[in-house]
C-alpha positions in Angstrom: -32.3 -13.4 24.9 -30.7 -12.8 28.3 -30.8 -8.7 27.3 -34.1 -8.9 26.5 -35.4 -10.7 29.3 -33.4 -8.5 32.2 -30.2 -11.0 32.9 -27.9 -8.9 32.5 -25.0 -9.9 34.9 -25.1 -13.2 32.5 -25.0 -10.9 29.4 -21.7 -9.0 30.9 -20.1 -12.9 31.5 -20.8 -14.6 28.4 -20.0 -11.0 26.5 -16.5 -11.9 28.4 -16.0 -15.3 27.5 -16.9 -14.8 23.6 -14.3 -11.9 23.7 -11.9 -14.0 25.9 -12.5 -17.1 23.3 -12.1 -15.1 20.0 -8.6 -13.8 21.6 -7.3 -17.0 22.2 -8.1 -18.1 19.3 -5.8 -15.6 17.8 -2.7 -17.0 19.7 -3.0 -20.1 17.5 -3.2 -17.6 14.3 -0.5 -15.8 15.0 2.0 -16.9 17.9 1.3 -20.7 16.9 0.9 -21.2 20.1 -1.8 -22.6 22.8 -3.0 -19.7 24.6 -2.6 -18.6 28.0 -4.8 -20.0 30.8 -5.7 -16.6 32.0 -8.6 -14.4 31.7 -7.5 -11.1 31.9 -8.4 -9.5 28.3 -5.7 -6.7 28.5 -3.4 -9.6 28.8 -4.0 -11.6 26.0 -4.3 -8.9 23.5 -0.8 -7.4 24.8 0.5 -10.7 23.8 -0.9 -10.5 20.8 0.1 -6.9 20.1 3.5 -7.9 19.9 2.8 -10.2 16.9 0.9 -7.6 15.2 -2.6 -7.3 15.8 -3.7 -4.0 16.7 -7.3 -3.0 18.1 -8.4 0.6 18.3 -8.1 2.7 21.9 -11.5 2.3 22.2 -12.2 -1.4 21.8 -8.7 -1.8 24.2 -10.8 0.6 26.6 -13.6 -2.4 26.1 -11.1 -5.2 26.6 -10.3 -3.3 30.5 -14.6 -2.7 31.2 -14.7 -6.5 30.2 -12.0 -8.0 32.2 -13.9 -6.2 35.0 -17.0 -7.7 34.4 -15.4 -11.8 34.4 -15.4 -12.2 38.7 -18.4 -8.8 38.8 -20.7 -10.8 37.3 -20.9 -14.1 39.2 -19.6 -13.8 42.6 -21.3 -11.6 45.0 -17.8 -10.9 47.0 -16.3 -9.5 44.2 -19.0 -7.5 43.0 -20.1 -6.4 46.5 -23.3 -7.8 46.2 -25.7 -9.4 44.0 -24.4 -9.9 40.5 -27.8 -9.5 39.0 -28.5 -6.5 41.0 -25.3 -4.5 40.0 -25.7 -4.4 36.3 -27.4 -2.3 34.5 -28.9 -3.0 30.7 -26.4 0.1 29.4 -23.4 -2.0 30.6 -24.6 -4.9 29.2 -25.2 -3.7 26.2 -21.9 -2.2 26.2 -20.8 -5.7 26.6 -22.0 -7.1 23.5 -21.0 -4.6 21.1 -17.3 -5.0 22.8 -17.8 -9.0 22.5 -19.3 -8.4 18.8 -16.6 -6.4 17.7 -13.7 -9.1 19.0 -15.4 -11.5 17.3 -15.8 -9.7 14.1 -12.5 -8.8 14.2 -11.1 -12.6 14.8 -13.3 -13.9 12.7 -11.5 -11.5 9.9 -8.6 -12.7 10.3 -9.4 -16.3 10.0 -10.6 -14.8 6.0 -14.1 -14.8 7.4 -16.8 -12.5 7.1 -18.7 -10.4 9.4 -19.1 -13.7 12.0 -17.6 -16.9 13.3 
């Protein structure tokens, strides 16, 4: 709905934060342990690279545009002006299939299917 309807600094945030939540989820699947209270996507999954899980150069490309977009797309002083004004519905867009593809991905290796 927020795509559709033009939002799409709120699309590139909550794109972030279901990538960010699918990749923490991971630390409890594979590192048994509470994950980091950190937001920085690159991060996480270079923790979790080291226990195995492995995401193509494109969707670690993804992780980097994402990470980007956490601060961008609320605060006006780090985006250098208006959040809602600064993205564009390409970006967003971007976003979700980034955000889709993490939560695929987790949601595979919990045994499920093609979503959480």
């Amino acid at each position: 709905m927020l795509l559709e309807n033009g939002l799409y600094n709120f699309v590139a945030f909550h794109s972030h934060q279901a990538a960010d939540k699918a990749l923490k989820s991971l630390f409890y699947l594979f590192l048994r342990k509470e994950p980091p209270k950190r937001h920085n996507l690159l991060e996480l999954y270079r923790e979790l690279r080291g226990a195995g899980v492995e995401f193509s150069p494109e969707l670690v490309e993804g992780l980097a545009v994402l990470t980007k977009y956490y601060a961008t797309s609320r605060y006006p002083d780090a985006a250098g002006g208006p959040p809602s004004e600064l993205f564009t519905r390409r970006e967003a867009a971007y976003a979700v299939e980034i955000a889709a593809e993490v939560v695929k991905l987790a949601s595979l290796a919990y045994g499920g299917g093609e979503s959480c």
